[in-house]
C-alpha positions as CSV (number, residue, x, y, z in Angstrom):
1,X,14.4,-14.7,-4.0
2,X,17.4,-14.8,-1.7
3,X,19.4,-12.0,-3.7
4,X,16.3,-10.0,-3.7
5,X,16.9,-9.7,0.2
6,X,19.6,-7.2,0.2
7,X,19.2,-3.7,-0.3
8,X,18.2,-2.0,-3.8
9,X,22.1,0.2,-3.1
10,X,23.7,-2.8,-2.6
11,X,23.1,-5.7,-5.1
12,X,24.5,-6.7,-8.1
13,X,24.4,-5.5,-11.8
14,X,22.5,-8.5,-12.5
15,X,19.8,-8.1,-10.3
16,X,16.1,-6.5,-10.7
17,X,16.1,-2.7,-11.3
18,X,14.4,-0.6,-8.9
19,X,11.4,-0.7,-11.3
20,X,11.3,-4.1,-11.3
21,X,11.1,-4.5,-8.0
22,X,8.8,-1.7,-7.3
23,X,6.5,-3.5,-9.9
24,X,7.1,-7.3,-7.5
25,X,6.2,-5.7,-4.2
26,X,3.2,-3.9,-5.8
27,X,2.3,-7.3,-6.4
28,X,2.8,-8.7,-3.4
29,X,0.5,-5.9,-1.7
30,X,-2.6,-6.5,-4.1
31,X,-1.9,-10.1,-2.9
32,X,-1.7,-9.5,0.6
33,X,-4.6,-7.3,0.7
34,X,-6.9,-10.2,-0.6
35,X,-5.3,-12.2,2.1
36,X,-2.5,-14.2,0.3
37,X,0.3,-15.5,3.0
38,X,2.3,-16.4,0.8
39,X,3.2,-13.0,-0.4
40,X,3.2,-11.7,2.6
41,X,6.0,-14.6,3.3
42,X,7.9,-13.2,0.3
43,X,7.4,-9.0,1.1
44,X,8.6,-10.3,5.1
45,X,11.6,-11.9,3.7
46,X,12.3,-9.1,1.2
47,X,12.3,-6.5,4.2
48,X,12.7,-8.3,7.5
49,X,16.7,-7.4,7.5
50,X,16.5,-3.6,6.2
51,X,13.6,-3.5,8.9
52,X,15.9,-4.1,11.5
53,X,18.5,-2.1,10.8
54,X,16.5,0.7,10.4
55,X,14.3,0.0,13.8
56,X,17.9,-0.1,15.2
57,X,18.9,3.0,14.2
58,X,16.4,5.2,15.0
59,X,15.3,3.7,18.3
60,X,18.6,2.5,19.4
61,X,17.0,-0.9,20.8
62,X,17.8,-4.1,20.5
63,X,15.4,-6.5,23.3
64,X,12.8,-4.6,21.5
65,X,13.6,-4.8,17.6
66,X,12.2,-7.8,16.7
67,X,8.8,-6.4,18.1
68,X,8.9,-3.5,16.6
69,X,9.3,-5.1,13.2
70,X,6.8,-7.3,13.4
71,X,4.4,-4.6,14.6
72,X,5.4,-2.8,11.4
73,X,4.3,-6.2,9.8
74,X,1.6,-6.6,11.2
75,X,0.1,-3.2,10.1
76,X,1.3,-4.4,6.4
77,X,-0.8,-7.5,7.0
78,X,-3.8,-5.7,8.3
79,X,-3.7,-2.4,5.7
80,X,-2.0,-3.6,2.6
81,X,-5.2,-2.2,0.5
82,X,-4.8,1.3,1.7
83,X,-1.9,1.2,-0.2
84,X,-2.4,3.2,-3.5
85,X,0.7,3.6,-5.6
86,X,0.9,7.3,-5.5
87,X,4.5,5.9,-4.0
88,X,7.3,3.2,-3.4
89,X,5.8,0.9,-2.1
90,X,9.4,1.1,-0.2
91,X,8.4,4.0,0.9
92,X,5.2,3.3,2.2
93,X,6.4,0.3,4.1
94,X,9.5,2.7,6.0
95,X,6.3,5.7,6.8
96,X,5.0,3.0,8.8
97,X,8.4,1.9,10.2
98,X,9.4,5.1,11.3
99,X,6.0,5.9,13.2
100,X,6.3,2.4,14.9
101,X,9.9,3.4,15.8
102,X,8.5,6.7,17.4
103,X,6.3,5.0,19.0
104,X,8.8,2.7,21.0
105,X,10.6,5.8,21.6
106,X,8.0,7.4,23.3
107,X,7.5,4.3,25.2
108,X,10.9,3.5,26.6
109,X,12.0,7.3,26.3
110,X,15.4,6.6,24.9
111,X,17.2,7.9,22.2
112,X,20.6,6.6,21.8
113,X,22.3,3.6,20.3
114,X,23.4,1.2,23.2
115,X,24.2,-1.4,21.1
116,X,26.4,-2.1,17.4
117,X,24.7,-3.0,14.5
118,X,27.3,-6.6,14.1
119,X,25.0,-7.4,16.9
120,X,21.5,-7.4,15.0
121,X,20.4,-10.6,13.7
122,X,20.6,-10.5,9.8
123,X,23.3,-7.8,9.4
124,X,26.5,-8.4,8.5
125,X,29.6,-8.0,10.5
126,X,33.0,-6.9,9.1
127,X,34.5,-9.4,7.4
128,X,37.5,-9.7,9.8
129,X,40.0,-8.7,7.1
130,X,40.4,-5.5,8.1
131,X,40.9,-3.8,11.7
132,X,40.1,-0.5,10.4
133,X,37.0,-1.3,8.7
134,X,35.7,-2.9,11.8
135,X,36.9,0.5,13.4
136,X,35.0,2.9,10.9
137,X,31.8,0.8,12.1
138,X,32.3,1.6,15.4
139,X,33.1,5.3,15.1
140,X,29.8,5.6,13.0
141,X,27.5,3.5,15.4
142,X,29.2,5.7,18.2
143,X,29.0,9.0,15.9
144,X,25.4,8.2,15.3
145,X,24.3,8.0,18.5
146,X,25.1,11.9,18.8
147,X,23.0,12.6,16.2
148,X,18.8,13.5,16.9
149,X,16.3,10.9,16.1
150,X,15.4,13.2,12.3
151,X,18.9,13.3,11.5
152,X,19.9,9.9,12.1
153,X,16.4,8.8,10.1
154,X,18.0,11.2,6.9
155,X,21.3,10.0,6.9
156,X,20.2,6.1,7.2
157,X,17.9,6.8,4.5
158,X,19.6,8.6,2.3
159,X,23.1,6.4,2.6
160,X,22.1,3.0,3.4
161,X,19.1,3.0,1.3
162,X,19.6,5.2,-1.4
163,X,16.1,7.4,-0.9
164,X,15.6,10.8,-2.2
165,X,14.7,13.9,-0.3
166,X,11.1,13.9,-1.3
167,X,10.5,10.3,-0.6
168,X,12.1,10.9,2.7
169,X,10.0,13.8,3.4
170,X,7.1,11.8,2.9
171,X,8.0,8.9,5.1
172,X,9.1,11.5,8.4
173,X,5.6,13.8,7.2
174,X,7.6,17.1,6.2
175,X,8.9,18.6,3.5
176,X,11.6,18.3,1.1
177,X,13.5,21.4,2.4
178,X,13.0,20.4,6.1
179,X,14.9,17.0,5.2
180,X,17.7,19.0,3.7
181,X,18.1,21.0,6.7
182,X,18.7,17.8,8.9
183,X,20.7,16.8,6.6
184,X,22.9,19.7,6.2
185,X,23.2,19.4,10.3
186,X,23.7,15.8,10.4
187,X,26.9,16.7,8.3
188,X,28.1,19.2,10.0
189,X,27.7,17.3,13.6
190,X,29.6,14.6,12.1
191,X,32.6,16.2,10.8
192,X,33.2,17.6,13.8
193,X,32.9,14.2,15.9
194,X,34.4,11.9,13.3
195,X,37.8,13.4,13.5
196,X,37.7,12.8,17.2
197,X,36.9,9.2,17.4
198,X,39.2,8.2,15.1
199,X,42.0,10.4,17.1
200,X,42.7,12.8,14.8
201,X,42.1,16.7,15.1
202,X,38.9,18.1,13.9
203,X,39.0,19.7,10.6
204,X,36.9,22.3,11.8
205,X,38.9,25.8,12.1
């Protein structure tokens, strides 16, 4: 169970396929929905992390995050049988995620990242071997932080977690071509302030 806790993009060859795990939390859901904690226990394990770094990205919160999550969690708990398999059950989970994250937006009224992702429970820091890694990580968080609350969502989703456009445009409510249009803007916003964190002239003419 432990190796199932990292992202789908980022385990090894030797771990389930996507399918596989697709199939596992489907399972988990039919067993939550009938009111099995112990699934629940397993499907709060399996996302708790990518949870928080997600919350933590849009919402750029961190006294908050563990509330947020668990609000997410808690609307698992409670609705698990309105999920219907016309998607990822991935999917489905960050739909909920993202509203919740809204939400707290709306709440606090921010929108900017005021603190590094090293400093969310659960995520992994550089590994200290490398200055310029730990660098790049800080030029991103700080690079991010420019970036709206939709583009930030597309580019976390699409890089960190290895989501489509159209599963994407289902969890943010909009279409496929709206998603590539944030997209193609994130991009563009970060190659222009990229080059300028890291000291070096933009490559923009």
């Amino acid at each position: 169970m432990d190796r199932y806790r990292r992202c789908p993009v980022a385990q090894k060859n030797d771990s389930p396929s996507r399918q596989q795990l697709d199939q596992l939390e489907s399972q988990w859901l039919k067993e939550i929905a009938m009111g099995d904690r112990r699934a629940f226990e397993n499907f709060y394990r399996a996302y708790h992390s990518r949870l928080l770094r997600f919350c933590h990205r849009i919402t750029g919160q961190l006294n908050r995050l563990e509330e947020i999550v668990n609000d997410v969690m808690y609307v698992i708990w409670q609705k698990a049988d309105t999920f219907d398999g016309t998607c990822r059950p991935s999917t489905w989970v960050f739909g909920i995620a993202y509203n919740k994250s809204l939400h707290a937006l709306r709440l606090d009224k921010k929108d900017s990242l005021l603190v590094g992702l090293d400093a969310i429970p659960g995520e992994p820091a550089c590994d200290g071997d490398s200055v310029n890694e730990y660098e790049n990580t800080e030029w991103l968080n700080v690079a991010f932080a420019k970036l709206s609350t939709e583009q930030r969502t597309v580019m976390e989703l699409t890089y960190f977690f290895g989501m489509s456009y159209q599963e994407i445009g289902n969890i943010m409510g909009c279409s496929e071509n709206t998603v590539k249009t944030r997209m193609f803007y994130a991009r563009k916003k970060l190659q222009k302030i990229l080059p300028g964190l890291a000291g070096q002239p933009s490559g923009e003419p």
